[in-house]
Wavefront OBJ file of the C-alpha trace (Angstrom):
o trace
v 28.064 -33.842 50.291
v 28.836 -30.918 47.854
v 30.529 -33.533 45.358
v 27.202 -35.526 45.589
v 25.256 -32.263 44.909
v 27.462 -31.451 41.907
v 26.936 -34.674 40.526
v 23.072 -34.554 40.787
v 23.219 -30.958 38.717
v 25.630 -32.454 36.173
v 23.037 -35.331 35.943
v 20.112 -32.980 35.417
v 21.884 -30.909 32.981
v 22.693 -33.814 30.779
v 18.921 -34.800 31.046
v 17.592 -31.227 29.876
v 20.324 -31.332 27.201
v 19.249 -34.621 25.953
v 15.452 -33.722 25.810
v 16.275 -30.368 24.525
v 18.481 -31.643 21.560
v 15.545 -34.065 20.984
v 12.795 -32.146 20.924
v 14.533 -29.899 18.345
v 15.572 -33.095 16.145
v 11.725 -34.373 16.030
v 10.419 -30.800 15.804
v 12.202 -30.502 12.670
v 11.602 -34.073 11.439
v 7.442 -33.017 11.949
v 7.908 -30.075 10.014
v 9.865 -32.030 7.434
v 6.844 -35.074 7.257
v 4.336 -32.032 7.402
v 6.341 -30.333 4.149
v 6.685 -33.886 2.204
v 3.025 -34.716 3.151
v 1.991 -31.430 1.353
v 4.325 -32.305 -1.383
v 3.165 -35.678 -2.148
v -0.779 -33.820 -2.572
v 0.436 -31.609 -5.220
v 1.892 -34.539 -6.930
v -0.853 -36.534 -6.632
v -3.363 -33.244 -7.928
v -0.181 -33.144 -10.890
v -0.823 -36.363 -11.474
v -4.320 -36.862 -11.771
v -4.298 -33.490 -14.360
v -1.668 -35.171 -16.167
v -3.814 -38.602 -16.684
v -7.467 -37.549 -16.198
v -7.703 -33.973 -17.753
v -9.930 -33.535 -20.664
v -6.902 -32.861 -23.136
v -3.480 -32.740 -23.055
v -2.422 -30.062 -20.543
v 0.432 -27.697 -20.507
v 2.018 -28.796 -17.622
v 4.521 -25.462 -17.642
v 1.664 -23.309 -17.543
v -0.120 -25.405 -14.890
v 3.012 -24.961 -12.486
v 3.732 -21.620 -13.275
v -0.084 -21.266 -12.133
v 0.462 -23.434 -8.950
v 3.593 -21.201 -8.098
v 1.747 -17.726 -8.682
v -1.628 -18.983 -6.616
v 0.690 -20.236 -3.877
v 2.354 -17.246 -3.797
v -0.827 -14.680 -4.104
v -2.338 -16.370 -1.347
v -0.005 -14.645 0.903
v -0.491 -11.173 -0.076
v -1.736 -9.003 -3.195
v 2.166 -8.053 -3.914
v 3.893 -11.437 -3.761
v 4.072 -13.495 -6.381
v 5.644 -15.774 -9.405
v 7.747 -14.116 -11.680
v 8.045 -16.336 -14.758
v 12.224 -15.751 -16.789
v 10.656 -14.257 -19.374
v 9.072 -11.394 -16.876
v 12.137 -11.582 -14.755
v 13.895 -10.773 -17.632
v 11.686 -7.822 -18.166
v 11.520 -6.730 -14.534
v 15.355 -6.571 -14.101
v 15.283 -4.730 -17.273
v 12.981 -1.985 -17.246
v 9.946 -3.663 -14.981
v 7.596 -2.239 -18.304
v 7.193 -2.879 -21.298
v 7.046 0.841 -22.299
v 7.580 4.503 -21.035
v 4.097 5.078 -21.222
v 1.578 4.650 -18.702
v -1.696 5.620 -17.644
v -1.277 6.145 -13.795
v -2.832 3.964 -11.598
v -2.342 3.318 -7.983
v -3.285 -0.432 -7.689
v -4.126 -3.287 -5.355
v -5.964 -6.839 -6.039
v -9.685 -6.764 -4.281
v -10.311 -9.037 -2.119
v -13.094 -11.250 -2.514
v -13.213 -11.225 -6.689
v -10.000 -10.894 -6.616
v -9.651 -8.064 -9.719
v -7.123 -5.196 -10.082
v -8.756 -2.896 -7.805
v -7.977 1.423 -8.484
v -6.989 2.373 -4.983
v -6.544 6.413 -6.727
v -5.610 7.404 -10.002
v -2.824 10.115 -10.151
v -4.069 13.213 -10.546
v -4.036 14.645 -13.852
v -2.542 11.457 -15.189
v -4.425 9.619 -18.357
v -6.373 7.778 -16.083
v -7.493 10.319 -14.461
v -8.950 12.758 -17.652
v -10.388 9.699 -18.809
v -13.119 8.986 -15.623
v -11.060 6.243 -13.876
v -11.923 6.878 -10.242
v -10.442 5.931 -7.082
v -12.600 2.360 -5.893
v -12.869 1.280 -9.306
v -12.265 -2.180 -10.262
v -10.837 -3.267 -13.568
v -12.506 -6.369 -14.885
v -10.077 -6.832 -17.697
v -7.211 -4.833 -19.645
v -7.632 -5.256 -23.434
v -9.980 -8.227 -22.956
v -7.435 -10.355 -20.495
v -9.091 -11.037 -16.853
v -6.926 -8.952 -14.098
v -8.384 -11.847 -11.814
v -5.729 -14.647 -13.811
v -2.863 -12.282 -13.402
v -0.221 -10.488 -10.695
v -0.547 -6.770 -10.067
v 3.469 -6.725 -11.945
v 1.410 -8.312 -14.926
v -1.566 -5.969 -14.942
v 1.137 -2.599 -14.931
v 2.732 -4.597 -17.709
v -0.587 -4.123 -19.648
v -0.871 -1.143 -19.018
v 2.131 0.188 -19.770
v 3.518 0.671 -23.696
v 4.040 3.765 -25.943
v 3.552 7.000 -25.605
v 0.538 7.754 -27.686
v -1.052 3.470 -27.702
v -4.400 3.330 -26.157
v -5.456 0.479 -23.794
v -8.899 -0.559 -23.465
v -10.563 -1.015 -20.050
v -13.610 -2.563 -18.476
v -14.618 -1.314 -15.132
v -17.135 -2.318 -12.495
v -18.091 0.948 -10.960
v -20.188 0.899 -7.117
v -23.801 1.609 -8.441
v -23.398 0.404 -11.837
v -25.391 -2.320 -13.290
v -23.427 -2.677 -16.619
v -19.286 -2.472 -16.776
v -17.812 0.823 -18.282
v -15.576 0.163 -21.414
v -13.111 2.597 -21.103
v -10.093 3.634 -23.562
v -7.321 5.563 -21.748
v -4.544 7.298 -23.966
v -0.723 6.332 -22.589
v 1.253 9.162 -21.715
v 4.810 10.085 -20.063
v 3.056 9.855 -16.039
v 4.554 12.196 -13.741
v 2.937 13.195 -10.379
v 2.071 16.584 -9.589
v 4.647 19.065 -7.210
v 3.766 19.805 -3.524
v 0.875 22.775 -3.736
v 0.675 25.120 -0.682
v -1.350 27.910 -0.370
v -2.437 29.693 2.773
v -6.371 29.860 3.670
v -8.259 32.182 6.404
v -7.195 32.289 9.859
v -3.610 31.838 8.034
v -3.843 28.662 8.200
v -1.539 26.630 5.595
v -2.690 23.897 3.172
v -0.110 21.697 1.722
v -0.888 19.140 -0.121
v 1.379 16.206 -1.180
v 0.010 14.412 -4.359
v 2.576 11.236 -4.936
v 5.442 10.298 -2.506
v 7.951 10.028 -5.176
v 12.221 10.033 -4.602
v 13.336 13.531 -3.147
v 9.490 14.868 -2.937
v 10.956 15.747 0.897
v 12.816 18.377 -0.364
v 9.865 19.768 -1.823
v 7.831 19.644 1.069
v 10.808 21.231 3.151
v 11.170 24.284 1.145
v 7.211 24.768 0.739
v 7.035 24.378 4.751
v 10.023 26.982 4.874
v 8.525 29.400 2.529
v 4.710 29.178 3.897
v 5.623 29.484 7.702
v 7.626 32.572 6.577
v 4.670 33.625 4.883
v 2.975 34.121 7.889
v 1.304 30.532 8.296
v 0.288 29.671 12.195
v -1.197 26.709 11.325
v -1.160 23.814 9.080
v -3.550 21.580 7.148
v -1.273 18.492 5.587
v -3.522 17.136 2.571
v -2.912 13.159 1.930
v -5.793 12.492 0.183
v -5.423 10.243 -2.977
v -1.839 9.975 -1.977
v 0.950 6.675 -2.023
v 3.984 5.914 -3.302
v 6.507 3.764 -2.207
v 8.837 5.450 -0.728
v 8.882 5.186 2.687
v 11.948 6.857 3.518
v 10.239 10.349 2.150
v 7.503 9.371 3.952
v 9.702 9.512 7.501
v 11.404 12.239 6.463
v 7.850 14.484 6.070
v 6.605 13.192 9.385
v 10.027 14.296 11.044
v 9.142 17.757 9.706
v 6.609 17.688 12.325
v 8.159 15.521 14.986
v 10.909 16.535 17.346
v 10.364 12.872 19.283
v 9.033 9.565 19.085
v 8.810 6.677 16.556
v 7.793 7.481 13.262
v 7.507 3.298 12.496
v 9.396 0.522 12.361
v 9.796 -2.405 10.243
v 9.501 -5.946 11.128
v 9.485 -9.698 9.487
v 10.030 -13.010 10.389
v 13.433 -13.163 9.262
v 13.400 -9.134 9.130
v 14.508 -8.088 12.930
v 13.090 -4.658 13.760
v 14.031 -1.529 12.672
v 12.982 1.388 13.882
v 12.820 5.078 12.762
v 13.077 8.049 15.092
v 12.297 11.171 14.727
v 15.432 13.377 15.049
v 14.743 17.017 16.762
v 17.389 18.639 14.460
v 15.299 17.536 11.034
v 11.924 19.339 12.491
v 10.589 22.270 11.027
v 7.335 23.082 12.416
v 5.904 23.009 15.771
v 2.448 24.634 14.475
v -0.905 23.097 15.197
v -1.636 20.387 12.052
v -3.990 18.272 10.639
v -3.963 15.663 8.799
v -6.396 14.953 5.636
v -6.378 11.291 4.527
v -9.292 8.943 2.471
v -9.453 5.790 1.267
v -6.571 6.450 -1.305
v -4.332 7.106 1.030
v -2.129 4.554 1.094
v 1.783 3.567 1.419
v 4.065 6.093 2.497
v 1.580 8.445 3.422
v -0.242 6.183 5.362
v 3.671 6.185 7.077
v 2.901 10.027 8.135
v -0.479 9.801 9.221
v 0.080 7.119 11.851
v 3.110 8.971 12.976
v 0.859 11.948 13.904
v -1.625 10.530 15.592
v 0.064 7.896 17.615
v 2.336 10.747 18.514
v -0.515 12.936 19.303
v 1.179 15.835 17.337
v -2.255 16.516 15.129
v -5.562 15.353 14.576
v -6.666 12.818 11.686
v -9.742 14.016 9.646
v -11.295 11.604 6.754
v -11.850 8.296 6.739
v -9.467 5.315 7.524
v -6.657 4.637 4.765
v -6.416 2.095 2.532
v -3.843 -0.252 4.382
v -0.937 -0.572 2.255
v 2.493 -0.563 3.606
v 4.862 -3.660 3.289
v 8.342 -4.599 1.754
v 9.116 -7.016 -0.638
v 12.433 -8.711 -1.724
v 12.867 -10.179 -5.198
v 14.370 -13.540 -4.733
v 16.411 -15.290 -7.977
v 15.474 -18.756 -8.801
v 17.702 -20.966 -10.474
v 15.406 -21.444 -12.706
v 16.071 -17.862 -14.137
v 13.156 -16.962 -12.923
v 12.100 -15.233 -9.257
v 9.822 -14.862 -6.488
v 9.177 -10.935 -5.429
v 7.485 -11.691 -1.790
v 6.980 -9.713 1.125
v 9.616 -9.834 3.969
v 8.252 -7.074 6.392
v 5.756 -4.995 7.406
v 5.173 -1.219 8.486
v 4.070 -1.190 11.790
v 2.815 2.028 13.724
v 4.733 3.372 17.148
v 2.380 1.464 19.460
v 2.843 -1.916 17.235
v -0.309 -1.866 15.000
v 0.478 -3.367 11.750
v -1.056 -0.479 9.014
v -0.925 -4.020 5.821
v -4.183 -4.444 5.363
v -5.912 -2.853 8.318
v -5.071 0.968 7.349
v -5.098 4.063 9.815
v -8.535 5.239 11.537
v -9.197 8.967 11.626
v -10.046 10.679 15.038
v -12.551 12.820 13.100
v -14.476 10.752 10.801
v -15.561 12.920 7.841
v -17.334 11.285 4.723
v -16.546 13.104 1.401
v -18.669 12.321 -1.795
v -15.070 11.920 -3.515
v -14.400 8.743 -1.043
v -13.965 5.473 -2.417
v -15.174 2.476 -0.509
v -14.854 -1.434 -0.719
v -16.797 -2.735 -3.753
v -18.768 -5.144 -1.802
v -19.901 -2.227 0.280
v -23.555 -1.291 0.054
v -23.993 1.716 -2.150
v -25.312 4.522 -0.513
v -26.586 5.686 -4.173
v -27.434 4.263 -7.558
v -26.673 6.064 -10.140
v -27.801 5.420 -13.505
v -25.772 7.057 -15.963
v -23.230 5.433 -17.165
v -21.288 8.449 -18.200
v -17.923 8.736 -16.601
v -18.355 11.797 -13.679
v -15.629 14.512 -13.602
v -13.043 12.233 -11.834
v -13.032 12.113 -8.278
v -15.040 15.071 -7.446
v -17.429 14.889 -4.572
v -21.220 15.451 -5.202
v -21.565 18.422 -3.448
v -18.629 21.130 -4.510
v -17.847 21.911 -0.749
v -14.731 20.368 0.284
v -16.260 18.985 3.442
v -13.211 17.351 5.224
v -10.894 20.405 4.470
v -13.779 22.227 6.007
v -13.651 20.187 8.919
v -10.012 20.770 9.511
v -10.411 24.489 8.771
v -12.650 24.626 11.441
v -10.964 22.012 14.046
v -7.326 24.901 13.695
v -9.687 27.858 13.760
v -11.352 26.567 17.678
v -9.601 28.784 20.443
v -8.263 25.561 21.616
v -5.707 25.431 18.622
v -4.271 28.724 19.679
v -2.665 27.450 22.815
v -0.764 24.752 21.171
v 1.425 26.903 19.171
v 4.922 27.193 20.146
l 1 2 3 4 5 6 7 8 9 10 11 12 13 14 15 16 17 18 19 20 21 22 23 24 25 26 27 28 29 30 31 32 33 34 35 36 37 38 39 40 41 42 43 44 45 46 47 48 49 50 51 52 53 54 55 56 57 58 59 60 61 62 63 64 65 66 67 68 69 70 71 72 73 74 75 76 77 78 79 80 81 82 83 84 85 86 87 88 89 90 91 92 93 94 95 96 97 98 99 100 101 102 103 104 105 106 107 108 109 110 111 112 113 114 115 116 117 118 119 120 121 122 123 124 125 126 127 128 129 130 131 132 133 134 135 136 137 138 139 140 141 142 143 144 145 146 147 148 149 150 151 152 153 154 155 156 157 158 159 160 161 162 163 164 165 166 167 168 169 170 171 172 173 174 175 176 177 178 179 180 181 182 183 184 185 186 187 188 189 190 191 192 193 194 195 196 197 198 199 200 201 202 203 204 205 206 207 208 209 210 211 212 213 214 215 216 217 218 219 220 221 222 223 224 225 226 227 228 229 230 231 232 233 234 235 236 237 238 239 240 241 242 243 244 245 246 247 248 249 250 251 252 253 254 255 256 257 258 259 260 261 262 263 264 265 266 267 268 269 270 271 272 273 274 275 276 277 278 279 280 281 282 283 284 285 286 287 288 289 290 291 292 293 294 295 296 297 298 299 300 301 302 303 304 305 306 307 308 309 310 311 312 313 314 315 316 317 318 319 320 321 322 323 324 325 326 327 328 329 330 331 332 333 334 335 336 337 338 339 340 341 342 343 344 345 346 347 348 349 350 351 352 353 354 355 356 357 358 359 360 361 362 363 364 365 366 367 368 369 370 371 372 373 374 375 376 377 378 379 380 381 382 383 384 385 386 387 388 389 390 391 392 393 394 395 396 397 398 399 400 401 402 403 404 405 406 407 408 409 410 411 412 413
């Protein structure tokens, strides 16, 4: 009897083995037919350019199209990297020291270079170009027909050049022609300065490498000051580097995840906040806008999901993502995105951003160009860039007046 029952579980083992072994063979022979299928439409499209097209086409141009639209479909920040711009990537990824400082991103339904912030006090920024803008062209060449890497290309060069821009501006009927002087771009240092109530601002302008240190000494030298509370100013903030970004956030954190990382071939990786890095239990809040984006982004979803401090402003831009640059043999590359930022409770920030818990509108926000415009202005001079309407400094108000409740008091240490 227990032979026969062994044999009837050997038996049924074989069966799932079989049907698993299967399944997997004709899985992967679907996705195979599904890939050639695909394959034999873009040959057929190839084709039918190749006979039917008005002229003679330039079939390496056409493919080297094909590769970058298949790629930008994905994402604004993967795409085809031709050898000649590999060549130029590996090498210095510009064509030039100079640049007019530009935080950028594609927009999404005209698909143009879209300003997400100028640095502050970079070119860009003396010459007008203001955070929401979109550039229509760079010295007469569509940013619509080319990758974010090519539009910094153009808009990098010497010191000293000038490159000429046309912008579509929210509540302008006519596109600005701009011409922005290139210069040697570096971001501002970490300001701090304490307000009433003692109540420390510090304000981060770019996340650049080592700008933790900065913040870490400033922190130091503020709370020693006399600081009981703290207003952290992200506003027209990014950068790519994240790492700084976790560091800054575990300034404030003793616990929790900061965020964590996570692709399809990517397994997770998460960041913790380590007790020994913190510096500052004080009550904080956090100022973000619409240019927020990228690292700090990082820090602001930190806070809140950690419920250390309160968001004021309006959600961030949505920017956080790694890419990988991947060799062809070809000599030339694919740069495409491998993994995502993802906030402690698993919301992805790529392309969705971080919401504020106090929602404060500034006249200095930028918004979506397809929003409606809540004003039309008619003057086509450039405004003093990125200052609000009204002088007041309405979300700093805000958080001056969220630390200075009663309430705040009994969450300092």
């Amino acid at each position: 009897m227990v032979n026969r029952n062994k044999f009837f579980v050997i038996i049924l083992s074989t069966i799932f083995v079989f049907y698993a072994v299967v399944g997997g063979l004709l899985g992967r022979a679907t996705e195979r037919e599904g890939s050639y299928s695909q394959l034999s439409v873009f040959n057929e499209v190839l084709s039918k350019i190749r006979s039917s097209y008005v002229e003679d086409p330039n079939l390496p141009e056409v493919m080297q199209g094909a590769l970058r639209g298949l790629l930008e479909s994905l994402d604004p920040y993967s795409t085809y990297l031709s050898p000649d711009e590999y060549s130029r990537y590996k090498k210095h990824r510009t064509n030039g020291n100079g640049d007019i400082g530009l935080e950028l991103s594609k927009e999404k339904m005209l698909g143009y270079a879209y300003v997400i912030h100028p640095i502050e006090g970079s070119p860009a920024d003396k010459s007008g170009v203001k955070a929401g803008d979109v550039i229509e062209s760079i010295e007469e060449v569509s940013t619509r027909d080319i990758s974010l890497i090519q539009t910094e290309y153009l808009l990098t060069g010497s010191p000293g050049s000038t490159v000429k821009l046309k912008i579509l501006r929210r509540g302008k009927a006519e596109p600005l022609q701009l011409a922005v002087t290139r210069d040697l771009v570096k971001a501002p240092p970490v300001k701090v300065s304490l307000l009433e109530n003692k109540i420390a601002h510090l304000k981060i302008y770019r996340f650049t490498p080592g700008i933790s240190d900065d913040v870490r000494l400033k922190l130091q030298q503020v709370t020693k000051s006399g600081a009981s509370r703290v207003i952290l100013d992200l506003r027209n903030c990014a950068g790519e580097e994240f790492e700084e970004g976790v560091k800054v956030a575990n300034f404030f954190l003793d616990h929790g995840v900061i965020t964590y990382t996570q692709g399809q071939k990517s397994p997770k990786k998460e960041f913790v906040a380590d007790p020994a890095r913190a510096l500052s239990k004080l009550p904080l809040v956090v100022l973000q806008n619409y240019g927020s984006a990228s690292a700090a982004e990082i820090v602001s979803a930190a806070i809140k999901e950690n419920r250390r401090g309160e968001l004021v402003g309006v959600k961030s831009f949505g920017k956080a993502s790694l890419q990988k640059l991947i060799p062809l043999e070809s000599e030339s590359a694919v740069l495409l995105s491998t993994a995502k930022f993802y906030s402690q409770s698993g919301k992805v920030i790529q392309g969705n951003g971080i919401a504020p818990d106090v929602e404060v509108r500034d006249g200095s926000d930028a918004r979506p160009v397809d929003d409606d415009a809540d004003e039309d202005d008619s003057d086509d001079t450039p405004a003093p860039p990125n200052k609000p309407a009204s002088q007041e400094d309405l979300q700093l108000k805000k958080a001056i007046e969220l630390l200075s409740a009663p309430a705040s008091e009994k969450k300092a240490a």
